[in-house]
VEXDREN-2710 file (C-alpha; in Angstrom, 1 decimal):
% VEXDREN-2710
k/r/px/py/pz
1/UNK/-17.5/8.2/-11.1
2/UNK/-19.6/8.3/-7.6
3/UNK/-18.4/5.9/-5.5
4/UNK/-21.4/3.4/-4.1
5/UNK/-21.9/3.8/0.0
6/UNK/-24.2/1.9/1.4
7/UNK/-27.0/4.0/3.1
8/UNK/-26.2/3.7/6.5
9/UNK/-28.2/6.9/8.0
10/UNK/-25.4/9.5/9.7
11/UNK/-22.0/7.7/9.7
12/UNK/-20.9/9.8/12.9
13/UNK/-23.1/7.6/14.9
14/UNK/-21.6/4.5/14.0
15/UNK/-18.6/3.3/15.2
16/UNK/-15.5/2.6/13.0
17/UNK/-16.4/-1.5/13.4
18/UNK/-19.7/-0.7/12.6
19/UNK/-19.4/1.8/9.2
20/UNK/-16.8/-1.3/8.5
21/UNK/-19.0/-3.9/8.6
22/UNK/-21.9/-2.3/6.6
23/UNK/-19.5/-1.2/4.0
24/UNK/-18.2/-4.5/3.7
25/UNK/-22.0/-6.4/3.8
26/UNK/-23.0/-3.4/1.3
27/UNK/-20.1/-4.5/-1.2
28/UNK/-20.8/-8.3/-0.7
29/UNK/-24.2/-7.9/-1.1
30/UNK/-23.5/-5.7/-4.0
31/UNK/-22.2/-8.9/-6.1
32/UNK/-24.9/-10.7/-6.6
33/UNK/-26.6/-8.0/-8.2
34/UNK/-23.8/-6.1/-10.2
35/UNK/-24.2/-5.6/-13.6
36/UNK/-21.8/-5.1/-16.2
37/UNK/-18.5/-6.7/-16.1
38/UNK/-17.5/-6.4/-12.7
39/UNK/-17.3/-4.1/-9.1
40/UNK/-14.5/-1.7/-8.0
41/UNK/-13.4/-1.5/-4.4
42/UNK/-10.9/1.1/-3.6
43/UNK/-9.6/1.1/0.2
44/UNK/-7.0/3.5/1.8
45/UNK/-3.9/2.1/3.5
46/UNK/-4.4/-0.9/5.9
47/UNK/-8.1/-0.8/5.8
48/UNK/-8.7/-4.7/5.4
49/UNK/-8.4/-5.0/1.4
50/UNK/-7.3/-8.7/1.9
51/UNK/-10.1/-9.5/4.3
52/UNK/-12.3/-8.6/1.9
53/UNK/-11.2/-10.5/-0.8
54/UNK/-10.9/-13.4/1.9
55/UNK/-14.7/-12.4/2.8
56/UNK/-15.2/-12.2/-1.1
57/UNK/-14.2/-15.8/-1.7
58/UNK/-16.3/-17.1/1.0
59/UNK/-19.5/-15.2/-0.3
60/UNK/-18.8/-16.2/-4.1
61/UNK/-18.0/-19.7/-3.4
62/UNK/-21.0/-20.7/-1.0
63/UNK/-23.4/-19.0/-3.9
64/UNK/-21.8/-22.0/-6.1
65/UNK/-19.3/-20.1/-8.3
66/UNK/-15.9/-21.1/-8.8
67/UNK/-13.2/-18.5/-9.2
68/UNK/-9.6/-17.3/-10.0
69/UNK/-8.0/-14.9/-7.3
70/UNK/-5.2/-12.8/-9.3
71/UNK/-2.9/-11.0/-7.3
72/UNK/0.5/-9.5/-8.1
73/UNK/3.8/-11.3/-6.3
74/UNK/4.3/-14.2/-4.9
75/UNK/4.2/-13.0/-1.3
76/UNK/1.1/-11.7/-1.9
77/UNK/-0.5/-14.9/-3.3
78/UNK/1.2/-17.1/-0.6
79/UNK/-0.3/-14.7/2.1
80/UNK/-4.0/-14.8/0.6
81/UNK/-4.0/-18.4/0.7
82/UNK/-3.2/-18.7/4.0
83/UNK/-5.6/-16.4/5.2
84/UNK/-8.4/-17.9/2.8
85/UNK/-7.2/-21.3/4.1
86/UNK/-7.3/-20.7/7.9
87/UNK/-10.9/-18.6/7.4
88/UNK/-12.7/-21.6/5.2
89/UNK/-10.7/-25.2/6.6
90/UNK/-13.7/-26.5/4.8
91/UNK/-12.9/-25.0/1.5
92/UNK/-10.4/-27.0/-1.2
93/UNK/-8.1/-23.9/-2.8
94/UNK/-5.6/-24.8/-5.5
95/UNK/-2.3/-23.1/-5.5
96/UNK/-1.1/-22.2/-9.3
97/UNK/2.6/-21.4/-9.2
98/UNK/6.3/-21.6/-11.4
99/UNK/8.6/-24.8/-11.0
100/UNK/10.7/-22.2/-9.6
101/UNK/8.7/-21.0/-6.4
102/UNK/8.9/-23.7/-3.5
103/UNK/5.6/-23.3/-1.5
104/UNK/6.3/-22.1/2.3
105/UNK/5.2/-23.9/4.8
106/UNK/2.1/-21.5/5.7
107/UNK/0.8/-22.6/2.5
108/UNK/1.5/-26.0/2.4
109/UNK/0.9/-26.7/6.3
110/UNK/-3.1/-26.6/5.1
111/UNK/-4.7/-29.7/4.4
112/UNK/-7.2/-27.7/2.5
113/UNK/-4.5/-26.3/-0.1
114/UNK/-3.5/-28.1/-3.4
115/UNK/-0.1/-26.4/-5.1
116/UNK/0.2/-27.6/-8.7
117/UNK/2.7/-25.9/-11.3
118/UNK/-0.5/-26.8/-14.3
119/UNK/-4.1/-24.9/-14.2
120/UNK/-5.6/-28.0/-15.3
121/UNK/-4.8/-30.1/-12.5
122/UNK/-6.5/-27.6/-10.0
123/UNK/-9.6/-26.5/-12.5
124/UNK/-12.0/-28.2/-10.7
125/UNK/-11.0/-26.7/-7.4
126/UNK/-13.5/-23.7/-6.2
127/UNK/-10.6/-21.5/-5.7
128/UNK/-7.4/-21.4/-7.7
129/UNK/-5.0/-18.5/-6.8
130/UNK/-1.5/-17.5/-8.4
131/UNK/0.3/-14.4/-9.7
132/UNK/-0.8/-12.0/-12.7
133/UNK/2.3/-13.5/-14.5
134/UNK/1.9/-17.0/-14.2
135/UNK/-2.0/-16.8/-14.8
136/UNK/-0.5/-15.2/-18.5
137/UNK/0.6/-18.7/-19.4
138/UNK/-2.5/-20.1/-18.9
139/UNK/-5.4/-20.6/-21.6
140/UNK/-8.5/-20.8/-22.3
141/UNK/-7.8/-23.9/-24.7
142/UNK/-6.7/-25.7/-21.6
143/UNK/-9.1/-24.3/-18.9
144/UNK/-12.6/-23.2/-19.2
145/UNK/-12.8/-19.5/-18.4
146/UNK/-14.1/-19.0/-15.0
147/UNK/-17.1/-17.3/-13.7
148/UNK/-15.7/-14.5/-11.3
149/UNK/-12.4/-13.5/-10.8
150/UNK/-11.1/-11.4/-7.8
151/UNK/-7.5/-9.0/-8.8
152/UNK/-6.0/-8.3/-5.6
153/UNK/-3.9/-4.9/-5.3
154/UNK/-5.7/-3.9/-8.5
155/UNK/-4.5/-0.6/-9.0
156/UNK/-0.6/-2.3/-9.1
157/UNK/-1.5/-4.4/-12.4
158/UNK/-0.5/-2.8/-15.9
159/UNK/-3.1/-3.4/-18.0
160/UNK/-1.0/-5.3/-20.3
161/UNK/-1.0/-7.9/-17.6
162/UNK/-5.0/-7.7/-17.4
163/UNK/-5.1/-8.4/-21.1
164/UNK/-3.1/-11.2/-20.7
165/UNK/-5.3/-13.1/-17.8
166/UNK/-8.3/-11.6/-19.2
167/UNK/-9.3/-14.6/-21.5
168/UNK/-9.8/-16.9/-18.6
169/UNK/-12.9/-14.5/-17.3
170/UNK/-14.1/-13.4/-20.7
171/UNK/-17.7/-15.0/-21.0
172/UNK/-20.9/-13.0/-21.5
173/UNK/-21.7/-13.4/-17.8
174/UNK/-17.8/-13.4/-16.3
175/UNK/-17.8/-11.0/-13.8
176/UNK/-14.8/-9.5/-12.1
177/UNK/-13.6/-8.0/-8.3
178/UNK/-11.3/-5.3/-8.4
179/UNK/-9.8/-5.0/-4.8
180/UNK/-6.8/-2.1/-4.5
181/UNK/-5.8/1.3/-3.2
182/UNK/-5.6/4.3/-5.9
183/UNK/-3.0/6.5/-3.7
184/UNK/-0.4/4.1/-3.8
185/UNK/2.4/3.7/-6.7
186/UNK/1.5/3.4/-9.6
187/UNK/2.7/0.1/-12.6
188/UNK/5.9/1.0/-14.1
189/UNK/8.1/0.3/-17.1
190/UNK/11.7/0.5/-17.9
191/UNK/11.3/1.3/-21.3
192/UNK/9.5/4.8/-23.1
193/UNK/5.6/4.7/-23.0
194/UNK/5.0/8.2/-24.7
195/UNK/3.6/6.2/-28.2
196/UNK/0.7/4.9/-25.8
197/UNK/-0.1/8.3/-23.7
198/UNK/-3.9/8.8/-24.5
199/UNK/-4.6/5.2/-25.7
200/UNK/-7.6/3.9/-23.5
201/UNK/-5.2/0.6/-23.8
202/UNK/-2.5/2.1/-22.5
203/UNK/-0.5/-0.9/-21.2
204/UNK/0.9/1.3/-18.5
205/UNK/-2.0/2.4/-17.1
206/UNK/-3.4/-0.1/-14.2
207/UNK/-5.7/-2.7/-14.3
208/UNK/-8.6/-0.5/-13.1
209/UNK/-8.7/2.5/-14.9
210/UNK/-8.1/0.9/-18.3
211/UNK/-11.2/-1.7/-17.4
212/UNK/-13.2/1.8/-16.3
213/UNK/-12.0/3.3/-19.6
214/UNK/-13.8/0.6/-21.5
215/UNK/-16.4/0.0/-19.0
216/UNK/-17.7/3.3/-17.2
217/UNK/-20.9/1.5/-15.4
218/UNK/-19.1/-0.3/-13.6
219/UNK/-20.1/-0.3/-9.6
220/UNK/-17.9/1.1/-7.4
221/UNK/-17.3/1.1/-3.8
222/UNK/-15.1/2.1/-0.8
223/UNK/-14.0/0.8/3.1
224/UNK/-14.2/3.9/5.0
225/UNK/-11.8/2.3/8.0
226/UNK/-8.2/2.5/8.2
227/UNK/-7.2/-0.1/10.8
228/UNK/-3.5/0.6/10.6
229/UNK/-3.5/4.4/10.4
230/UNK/-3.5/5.8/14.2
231/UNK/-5.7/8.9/14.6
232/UNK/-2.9/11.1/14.4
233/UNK/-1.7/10.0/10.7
234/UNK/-5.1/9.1/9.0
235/UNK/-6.0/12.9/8.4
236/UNK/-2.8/13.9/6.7
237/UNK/-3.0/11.1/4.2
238/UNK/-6.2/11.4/3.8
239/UNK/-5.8/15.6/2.9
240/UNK/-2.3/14.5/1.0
241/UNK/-3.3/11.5/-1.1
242/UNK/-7.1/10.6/-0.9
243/UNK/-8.8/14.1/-1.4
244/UNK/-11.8/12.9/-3.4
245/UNK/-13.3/10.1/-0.4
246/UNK/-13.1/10.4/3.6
247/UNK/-12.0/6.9/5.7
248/UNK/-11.5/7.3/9.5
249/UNK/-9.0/5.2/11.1
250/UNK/-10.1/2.4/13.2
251/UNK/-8.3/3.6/16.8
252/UNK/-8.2/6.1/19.0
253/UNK/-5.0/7.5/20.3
254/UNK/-5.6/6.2/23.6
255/UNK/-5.5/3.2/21.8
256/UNK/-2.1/3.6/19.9
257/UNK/0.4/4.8/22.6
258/UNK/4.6/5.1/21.9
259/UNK/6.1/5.5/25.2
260/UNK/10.1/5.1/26.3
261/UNK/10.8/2.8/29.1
262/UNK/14.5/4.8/29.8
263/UNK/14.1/8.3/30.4
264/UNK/16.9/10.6/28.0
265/UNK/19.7/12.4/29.9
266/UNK/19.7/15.9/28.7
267/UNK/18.6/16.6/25.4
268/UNK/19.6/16.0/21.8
269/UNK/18.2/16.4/18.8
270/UNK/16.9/12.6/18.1
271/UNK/15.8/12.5/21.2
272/UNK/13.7/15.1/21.2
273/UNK/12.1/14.0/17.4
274/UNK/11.6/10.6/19.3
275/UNK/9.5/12.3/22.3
276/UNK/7.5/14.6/19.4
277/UNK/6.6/11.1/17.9
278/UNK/5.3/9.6/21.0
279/UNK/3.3/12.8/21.5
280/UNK/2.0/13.8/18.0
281/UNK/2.5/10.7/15.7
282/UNK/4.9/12.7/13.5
283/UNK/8.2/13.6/13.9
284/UNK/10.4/15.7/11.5
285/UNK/14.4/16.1/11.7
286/UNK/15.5/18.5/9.7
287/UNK/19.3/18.6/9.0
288/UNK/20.6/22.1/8.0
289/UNK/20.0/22.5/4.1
290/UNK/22.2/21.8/1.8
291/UNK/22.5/19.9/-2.0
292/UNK/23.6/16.5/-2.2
293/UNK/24.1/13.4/-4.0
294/UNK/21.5/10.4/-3.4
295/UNK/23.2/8.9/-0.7
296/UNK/23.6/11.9/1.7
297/UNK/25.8/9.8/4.5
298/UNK/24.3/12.6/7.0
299/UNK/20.5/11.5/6.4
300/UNK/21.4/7.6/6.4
301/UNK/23.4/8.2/9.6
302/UNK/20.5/10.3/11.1
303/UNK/18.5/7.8/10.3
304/UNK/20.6/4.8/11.8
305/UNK/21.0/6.9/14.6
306/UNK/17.3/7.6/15.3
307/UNK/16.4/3.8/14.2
308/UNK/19.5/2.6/17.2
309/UNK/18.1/5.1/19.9
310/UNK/14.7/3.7/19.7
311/UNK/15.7/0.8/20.6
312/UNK/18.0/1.7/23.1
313/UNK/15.8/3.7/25.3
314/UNK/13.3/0.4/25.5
315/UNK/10.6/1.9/22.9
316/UNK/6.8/0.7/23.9
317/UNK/4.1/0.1/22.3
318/UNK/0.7/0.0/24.3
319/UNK/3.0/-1.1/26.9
320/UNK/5.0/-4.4/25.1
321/UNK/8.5/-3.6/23.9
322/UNK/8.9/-2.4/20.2
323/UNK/11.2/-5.2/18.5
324/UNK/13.9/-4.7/15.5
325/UNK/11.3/-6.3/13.1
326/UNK/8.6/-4.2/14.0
327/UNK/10.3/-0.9/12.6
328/UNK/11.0/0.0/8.9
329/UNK/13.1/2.5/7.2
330/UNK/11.5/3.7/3.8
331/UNK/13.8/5.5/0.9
332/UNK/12.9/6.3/-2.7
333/UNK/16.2/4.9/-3.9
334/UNK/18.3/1.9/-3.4
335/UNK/21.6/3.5/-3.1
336/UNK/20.2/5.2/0.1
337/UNK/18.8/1.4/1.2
338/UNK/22.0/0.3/1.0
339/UNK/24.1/3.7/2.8
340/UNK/21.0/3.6/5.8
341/UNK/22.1/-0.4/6.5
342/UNK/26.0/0.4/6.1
343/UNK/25.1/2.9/9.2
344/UNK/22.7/0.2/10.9
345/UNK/25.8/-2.0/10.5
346/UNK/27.9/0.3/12.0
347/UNK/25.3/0.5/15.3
348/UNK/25.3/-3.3/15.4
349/UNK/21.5/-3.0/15.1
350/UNK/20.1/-6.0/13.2
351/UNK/16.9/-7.1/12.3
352/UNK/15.3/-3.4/11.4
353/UNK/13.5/-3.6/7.7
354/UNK/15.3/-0.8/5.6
355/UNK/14.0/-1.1/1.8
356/UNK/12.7/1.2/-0.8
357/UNK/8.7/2.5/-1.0
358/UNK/8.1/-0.3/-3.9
359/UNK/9.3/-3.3/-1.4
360/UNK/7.5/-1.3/1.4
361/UNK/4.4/-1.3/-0.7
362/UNK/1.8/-3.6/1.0
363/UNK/3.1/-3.8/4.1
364/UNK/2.9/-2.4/7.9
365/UNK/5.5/-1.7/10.9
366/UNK/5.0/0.3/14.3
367/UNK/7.2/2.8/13.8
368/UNK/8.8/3.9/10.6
369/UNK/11.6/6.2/9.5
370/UNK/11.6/8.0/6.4
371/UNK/14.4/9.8/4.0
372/UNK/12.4/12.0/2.3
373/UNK/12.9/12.0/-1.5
374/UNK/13.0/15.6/-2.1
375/UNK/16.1/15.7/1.0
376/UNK/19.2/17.7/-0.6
377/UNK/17.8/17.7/-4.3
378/UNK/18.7/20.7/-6.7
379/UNK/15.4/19.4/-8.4
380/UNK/12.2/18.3/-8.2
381/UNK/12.1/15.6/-10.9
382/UNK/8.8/12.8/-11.5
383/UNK/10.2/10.0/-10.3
384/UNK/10.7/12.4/-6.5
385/UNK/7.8/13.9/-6.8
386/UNK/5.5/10.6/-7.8
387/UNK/2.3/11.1/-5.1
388/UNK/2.7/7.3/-4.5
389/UNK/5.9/6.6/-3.7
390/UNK/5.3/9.1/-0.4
391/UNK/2.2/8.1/0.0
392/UNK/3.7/4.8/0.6
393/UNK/6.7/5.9/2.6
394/UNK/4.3/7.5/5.0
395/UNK/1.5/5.3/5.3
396/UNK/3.5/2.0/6.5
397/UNK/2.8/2.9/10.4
398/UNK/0.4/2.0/13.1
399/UNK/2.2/4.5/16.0
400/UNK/4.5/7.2/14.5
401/UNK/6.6/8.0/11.7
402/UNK/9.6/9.9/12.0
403/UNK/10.9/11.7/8.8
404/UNK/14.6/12.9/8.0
405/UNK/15.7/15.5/5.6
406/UNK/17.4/18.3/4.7
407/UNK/15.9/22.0/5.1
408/UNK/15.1/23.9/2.3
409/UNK/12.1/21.2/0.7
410/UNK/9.2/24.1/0.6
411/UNK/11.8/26.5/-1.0
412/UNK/12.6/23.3/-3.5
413/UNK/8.8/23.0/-4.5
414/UNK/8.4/27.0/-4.9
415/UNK/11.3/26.6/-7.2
416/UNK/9.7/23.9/-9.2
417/UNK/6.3/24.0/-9.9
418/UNK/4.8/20.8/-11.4
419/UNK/5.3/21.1/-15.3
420/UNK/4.4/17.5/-16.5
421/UNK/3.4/17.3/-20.0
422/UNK/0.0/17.2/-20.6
423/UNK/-1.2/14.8/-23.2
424/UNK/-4.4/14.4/-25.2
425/UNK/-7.3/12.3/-23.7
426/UNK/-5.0/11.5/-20.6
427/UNK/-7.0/11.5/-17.3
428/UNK/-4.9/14.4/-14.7
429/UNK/-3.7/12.8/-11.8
430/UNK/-5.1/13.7/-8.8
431/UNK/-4.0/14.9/-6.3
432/UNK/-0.5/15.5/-7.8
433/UNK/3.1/14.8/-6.5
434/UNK/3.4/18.7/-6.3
435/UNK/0.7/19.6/-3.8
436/UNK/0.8/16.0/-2.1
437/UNK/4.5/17.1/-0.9
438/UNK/3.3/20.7/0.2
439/UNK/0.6/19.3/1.8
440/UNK/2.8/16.8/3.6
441/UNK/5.7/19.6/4.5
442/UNK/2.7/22.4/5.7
443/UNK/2.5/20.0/8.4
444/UNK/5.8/18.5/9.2
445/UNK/7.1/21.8/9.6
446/UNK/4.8/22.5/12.8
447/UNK/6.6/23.5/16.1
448/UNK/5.1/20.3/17.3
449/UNK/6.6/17.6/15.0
450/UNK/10.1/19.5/13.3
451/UNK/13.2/19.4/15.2
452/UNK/16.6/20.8/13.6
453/UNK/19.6/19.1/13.9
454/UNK/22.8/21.4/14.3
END
């Protein structure tokens, strides 16, 4: 479906705060005259998805509508209240959580905020938030539904979780506010899903494309501003992972500058990947090619290495120094979590975030370090080649990226061309893991960004 842009005359003549703004008044404006069961907003990475559901809440509440805000971990909820909380003082939220998850204090420091573990105590609140899973528990029988609903990261519910909160917005005139990113990972399941492939209720499909499924007219709209991409990432991901819409990042690179406060003596390999990041945004080191198990101790001990010398040589950014907790190092599996902070050990670095893309997923650093999945494989299976997962890995960063891997990944992909099954009345994903990494690799390999290791 045609996404809905407001008609703004030529976008080139706006500036990035501008198209922002109008897309965000267009959207707004769009709800109180949506039809149907709801409105679909899909964003690229860090282009404000939480201020507009903060924005959202505002504009739904003052109109005299209560509503349910649903979002998917308790991080996520605990933020959004916060924000909501220090945006509308003035505004009584309820926050809906388990007898097992203690309130932090950036939720409970708010006079405004009420946490209750029962729905009922907190119904007559304008806003309630919680999680997809405790809003399951919840019924109808013991709270009347509500009128609008916002779902937060949208696109990271399974739909089986959408069935089971759906009841509390499913009057004639409930409407709903999808809010989430489609190039990010997609819901997952540990156990086989093949029976459902082609159902329109797939329960492993997300939230959003089972409600389109079942509900094509739906309006749908997009934020055309990346505020956390810099200038030089924003047009890879955009080629690699969000083909079908355009977004422009929010900065210029005169506005997102990585500089080194201790000049290298002589030259080595990180070093020089380190100075091809604070020039280009990207930097690739590629360690001579060979196969491997998960935990290649080469790649996490590039990595620590790389992660340590940052550091080292005083890393800036826009001129303040770049601290331990404002760099992250992204892996597809946990086994090469836990070999990159053995090495970090090692270093006596501390402090550096070093998780896999789903714990990355939602969040933002300076500078990031990547192991790519495909590094050392023999194969190129779905789980390394998901178009999410990198997406994710490489999308984190709001001055450079730095990715580490073996030689040989092009070759890998040549060797492996994408032969998913293809099931009956299952939309294609697109773009696919397949030319996502090609994409990605056509430009890492460049002169300017790759540097080989001996």
């Amino acid at each position: 479906m045609t996404a809905v842009l407001p008609d703004t005359g030529d976008p080139s003549t706006l500036t990035p705060g501008e198209r922002a703004d109008q897309a965000v008044s267009g959207i707004l404006a769009g709800l109180d005259t949506a039809t149907g069961r709801g409105v679909v907003v899909d964003s690229p990475p860090g282009a404000g998805k939480s201020t507009l559901v903060v924005r959202a809440t505002g504009h739904l509440t003052s109109a005299g509508h209560q509503l349910m805000i649903v979002a998917q971990t308790n991080e996520q909820v605990d933020d959004l209240v916060d924000r909501i909380a220090r945006e509308h003082p003035g505004l009584d939220i309820g926050r809906l959580h388990a007898s097992s998850h203690v309130l932090p204090p950036r939720v409970t420091g708010h006079a405004n905020v009420t946490g209750s573990t029962q729905a009922a105590d907190l119904r007559d609140l304008p806003v309630v938030v919680s999680t997809a899973k405790k809003w399951s528990f919840v019924t109808p029988d013991k709270c009347a539904p509500w009128r609008w609903a916002i779902v937060d990261e949208a696109y990271q519910m399974r739909s089986d979780a959408l069935l089971a909160t759906a009841p509390l917005f499913a009057q004639d005139d409930s409407q709903v506010l999808f809010v989430g990113d489609p190039g990010q990972l997609d819901p997952f399941a540990t156990v086989e899903t093949d029976r459902w492939h082609g159902l329109t209720w797939d329960p492993l499909r997300n939230a959003v494309d089972v409600t389109l499924a079942h509900n094509p007219d739906l309006a749908r709209h997009q934020l055309p501003v990346s505020w956390r991409l810099p200038e030089t990432a924003a047009p890879l991901v955009e080629q690699a992972f969000y083909p079908f819409y355009r977004f422009v990042p929010g900065t210029t690179s005169q506005e997102r500058v990585l500089s080194y406060d201790i000049l290298p003596h002589g030259s080595s390999p990180v070093d020089d990947v380190l100075a091809r990041a604070a020039d280009t945004g990207w930097g690739h080191l590629e360690l001579p090619a060979r196969h491997t198990l998960d935990q290649d101790p080469e790649v996490a001990e590039a990595l620590a290495t790389t992660a340590a010398r940052l550091l080292q040589r005083g890393a800036l950014v826009n001129g303040e120094p770049l601290t331990a907790s404002r760099i992250a190092i992204g892996a597809a599996r946990t086994v090469q979590v836990e070999a990159v902070r053995a090495r970090l050990d090692a270093h006596g670095v501390t402090g550096i975030t070093v998780d896999t893309a789903n714990r990355l997923q939602g969040r933002e650093f300076d500078v990031t370090l990547v192991w790519h999945p495909l590094s050392g494989r023999q194969d190129a299976s779905a789980f390394h080649l998901e178009t999410g997962r990198l997406c994710v890995l490489l999308s984190r960063h709001r001055f450079a990226c730095v990715v580490v891997a073996r030689a040989g990944i092009r070759d890998l992909l040549d060797r492996h061309p994408r032969n998913s099954p293809v099931y009956l009345d299952v939309p294609p994903k697109f773009p696919d893991g397949w030319r996502a990494h090609q994409v990605v690799m056509g430009r890492l390999e460049r002169g300017e960004h790759r540097v080989r290791a001996a």
